[in-house]
C-alpha positions as CSV (number, residue, x, y, z in Angstrom):
1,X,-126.4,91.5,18.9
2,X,-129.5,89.4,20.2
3,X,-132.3,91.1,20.7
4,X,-133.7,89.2,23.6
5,X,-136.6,91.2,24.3
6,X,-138.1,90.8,20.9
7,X,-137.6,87.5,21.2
8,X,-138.1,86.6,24.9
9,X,-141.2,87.8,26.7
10,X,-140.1,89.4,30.2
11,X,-141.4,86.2,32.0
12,X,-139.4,84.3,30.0
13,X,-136.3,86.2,30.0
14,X,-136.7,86.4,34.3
15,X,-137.4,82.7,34.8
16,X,-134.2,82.0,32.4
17,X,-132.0,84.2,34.2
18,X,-133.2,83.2,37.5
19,X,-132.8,79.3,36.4
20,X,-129.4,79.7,35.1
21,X,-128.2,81.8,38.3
22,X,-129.8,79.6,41.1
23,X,-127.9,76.6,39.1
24,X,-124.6,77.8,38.8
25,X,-124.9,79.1,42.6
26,X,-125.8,75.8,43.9
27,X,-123.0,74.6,41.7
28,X,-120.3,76.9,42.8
29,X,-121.6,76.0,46.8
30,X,-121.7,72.4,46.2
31,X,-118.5,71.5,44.3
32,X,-116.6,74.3,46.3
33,X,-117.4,72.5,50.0
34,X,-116.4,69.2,48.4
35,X,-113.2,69.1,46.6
36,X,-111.9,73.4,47.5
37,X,-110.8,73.1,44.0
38,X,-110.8,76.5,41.6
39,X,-110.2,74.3,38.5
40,X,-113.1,72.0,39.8
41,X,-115.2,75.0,40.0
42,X,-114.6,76.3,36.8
43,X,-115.1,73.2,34.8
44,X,-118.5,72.2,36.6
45,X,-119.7,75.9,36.5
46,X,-119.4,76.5,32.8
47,X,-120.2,72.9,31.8
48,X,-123.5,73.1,33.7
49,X,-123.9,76.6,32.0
50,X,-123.8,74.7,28.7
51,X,-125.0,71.9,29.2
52,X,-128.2,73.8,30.7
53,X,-128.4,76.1,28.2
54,X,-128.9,73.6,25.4
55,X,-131.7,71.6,27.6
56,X,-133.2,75.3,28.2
57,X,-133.3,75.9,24.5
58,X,-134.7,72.6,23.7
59,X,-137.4,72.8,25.6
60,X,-138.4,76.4,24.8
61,X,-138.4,75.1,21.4
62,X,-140.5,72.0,22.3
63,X,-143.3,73.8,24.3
64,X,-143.7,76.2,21.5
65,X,-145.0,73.5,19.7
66,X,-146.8,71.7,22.1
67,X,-149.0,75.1,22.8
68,X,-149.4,76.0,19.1
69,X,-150.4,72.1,19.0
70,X,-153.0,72.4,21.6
71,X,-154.0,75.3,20.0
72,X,-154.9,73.6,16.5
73,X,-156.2,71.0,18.2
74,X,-158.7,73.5,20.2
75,X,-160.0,74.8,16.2
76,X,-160.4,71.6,15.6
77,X,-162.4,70.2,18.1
78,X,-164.2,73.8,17.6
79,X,-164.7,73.5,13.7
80,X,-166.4,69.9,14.4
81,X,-169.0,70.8,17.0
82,X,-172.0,69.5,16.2
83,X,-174.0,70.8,19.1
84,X,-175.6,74.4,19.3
85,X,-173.6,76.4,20.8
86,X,-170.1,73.9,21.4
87,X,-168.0,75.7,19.4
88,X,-168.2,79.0,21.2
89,X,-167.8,77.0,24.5
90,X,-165.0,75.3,23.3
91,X,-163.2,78.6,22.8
92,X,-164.3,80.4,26.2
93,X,-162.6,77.0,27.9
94,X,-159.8,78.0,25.9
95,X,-159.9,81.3,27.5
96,X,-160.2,80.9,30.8
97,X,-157.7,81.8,33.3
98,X,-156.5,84.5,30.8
99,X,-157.3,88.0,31.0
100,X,-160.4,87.5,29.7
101,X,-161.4,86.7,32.5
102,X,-161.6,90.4,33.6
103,X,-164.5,90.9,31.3
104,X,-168.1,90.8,31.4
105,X,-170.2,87.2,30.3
106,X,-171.7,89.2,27.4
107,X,-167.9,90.7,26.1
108,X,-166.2,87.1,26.9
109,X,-168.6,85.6,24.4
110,X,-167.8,88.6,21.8
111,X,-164.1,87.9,22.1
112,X,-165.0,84.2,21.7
113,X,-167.0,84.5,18.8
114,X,-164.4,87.0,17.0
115,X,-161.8,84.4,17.8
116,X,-164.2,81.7,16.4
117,X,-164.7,83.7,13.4
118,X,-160.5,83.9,12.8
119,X,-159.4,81.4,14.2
120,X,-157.9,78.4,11.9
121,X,-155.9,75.1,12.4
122,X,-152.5,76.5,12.9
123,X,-150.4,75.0,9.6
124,X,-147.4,73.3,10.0
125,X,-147.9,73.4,14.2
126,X,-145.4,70.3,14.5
127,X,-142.4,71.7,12.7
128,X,-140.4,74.3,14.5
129,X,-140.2,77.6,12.8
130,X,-137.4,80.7,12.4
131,X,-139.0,82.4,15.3
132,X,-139.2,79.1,17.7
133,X,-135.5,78.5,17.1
134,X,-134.3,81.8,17.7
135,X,-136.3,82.0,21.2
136,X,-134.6,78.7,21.8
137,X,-130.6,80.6,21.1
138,X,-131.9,83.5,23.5
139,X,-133.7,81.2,26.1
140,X,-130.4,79.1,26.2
141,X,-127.8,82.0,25.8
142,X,-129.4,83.9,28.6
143,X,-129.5,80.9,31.1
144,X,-125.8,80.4,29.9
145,X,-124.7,84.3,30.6
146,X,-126.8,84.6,34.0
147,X,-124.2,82.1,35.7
148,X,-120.7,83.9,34.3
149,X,-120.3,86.4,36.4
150,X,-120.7,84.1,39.9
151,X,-118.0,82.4,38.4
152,X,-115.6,85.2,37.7
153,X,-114.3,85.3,41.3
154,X,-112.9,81.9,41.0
155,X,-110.7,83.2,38.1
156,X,-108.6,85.6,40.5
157,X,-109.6,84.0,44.0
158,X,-108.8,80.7,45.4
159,X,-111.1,79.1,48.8
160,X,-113.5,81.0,50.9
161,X,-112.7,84.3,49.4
162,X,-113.6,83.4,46.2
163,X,-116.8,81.5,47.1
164,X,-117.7,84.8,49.6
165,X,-117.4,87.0,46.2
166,X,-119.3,84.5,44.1
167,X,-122.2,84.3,46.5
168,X,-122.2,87.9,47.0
169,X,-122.7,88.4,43.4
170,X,-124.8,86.1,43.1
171,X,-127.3,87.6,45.8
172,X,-127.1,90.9,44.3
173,X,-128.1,89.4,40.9
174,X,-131.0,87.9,42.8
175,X,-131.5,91.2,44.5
176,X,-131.4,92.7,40.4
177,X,-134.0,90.3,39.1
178,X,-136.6,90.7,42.1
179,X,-135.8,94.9,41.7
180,X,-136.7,94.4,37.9
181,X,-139.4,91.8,38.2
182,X,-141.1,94.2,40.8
183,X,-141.5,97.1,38.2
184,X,-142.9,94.5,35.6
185,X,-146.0,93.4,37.9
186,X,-146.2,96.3,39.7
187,X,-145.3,95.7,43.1
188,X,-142.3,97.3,45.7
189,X,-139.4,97.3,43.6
190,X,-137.4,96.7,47.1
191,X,-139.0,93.9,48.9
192,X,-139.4,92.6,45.6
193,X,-136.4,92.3,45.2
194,X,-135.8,90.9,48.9
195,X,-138.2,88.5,48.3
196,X,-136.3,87.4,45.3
197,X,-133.2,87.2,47.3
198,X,-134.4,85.4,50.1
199,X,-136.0,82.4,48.2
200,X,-133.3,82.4,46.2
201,X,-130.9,81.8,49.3
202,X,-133.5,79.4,50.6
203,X,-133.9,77.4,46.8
204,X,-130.3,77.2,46.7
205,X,-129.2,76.1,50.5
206,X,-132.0,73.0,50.3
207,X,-130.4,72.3,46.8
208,X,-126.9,72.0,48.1
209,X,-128.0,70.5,51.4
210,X,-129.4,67.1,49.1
211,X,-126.2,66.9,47.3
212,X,-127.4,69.6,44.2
């Protein structure tokens, strides 16, 4: 079985879920209004789940190795400072908007300088490794699984009933991911979780309202 946690960091693994969900709603709610077809449903539904799955994955993938790039590149422009002093300012610029940023001047430039000290060009930064691939397979897998279930109801249901069911579940998945992401940041579980739902409503009406 995946291990997605080990592999996905909990941003990750809510954005992908909340991307894949948001999709297959607008989806359901667009190609359901225009053709009232269950077959037409099911075939755009799980295509898009696919075919969004395997973009998701990709560009996991390809970010990875943009950021462990940037990151080389950052050593490097470090390691061939010639100015007193650049190379530890090239690593706080590096640093900031991070939490680092809660510290002191005196302990940022301690963390900078033990980061200098260990810090090396990152080898092979433009070849995708074991680990990159494998986040890739979760990132995709999970944006594929988060739009099954709003599907489901169009395998027993046929016209409004089954698009009621799908958005209902769909809503409470919302509802599940705000609930979640609340505990993560600390914040109300509950309005969290209404928040989540709301904008998620709102994201997906203007969606299907442009022709999604």
């Amino acid at each position: 079985m995946m291990k997605f946690r080990s592999l996905l960091s909990p941003s990750d693994r809510h954005s992908e879920v909340l991307f894949g969900l948001i999709m297959v709603l607008t989806i359901t709610g667009t190609v359901g209004l225009e053709t009232n077809s269950r077959k037409a449903v099911l075939s755009a539904g799980i295509g898009a789940c696919i075919a969004w799955g395997i973009v998701d994955g990709i560009i996991y993938v390809y970010s990875n190795l943009l950021e462990r790039g940037r990151i080389a590149l950052a050593a490097q422009e470090a390691s061939t400072c010639t100015e007193e002093g650049c190379d530890l300012r090239k690593i706080k610029e590096e640093l900031e908007d991070t939490i680092v940023d809660t510290l002191g001047e005196s302990e940022k430039h301690e963390v900078a300088r033990h980061i200098l000290e260990r810090l090396k060009p990152v080898e092979n930064h433009t070849h995708a490794t074991k680990e990159d691939i494998m986040g890739g397979i979760a990132a995709g897998t999970l944006v594929f699984l988060s739009g099954i279930p709003v599907l489901l109801p169009f395998l027993l249901l046929d016209g409004i009933w089954a698009m009621r069911l799908s958005s209902i579940i769909g809503f409470i998945m919302l509802y599940a991911i705000g609930y979640r992401w609340g505990g993560y940041i600390g914040r109300s579980r509950f309005w969290t979780g209404v928040t989540m739902t709301g904008v998620g409503m709102v994201i997906t009406g203007v969606v299907i309202a442009l022709g999604g």
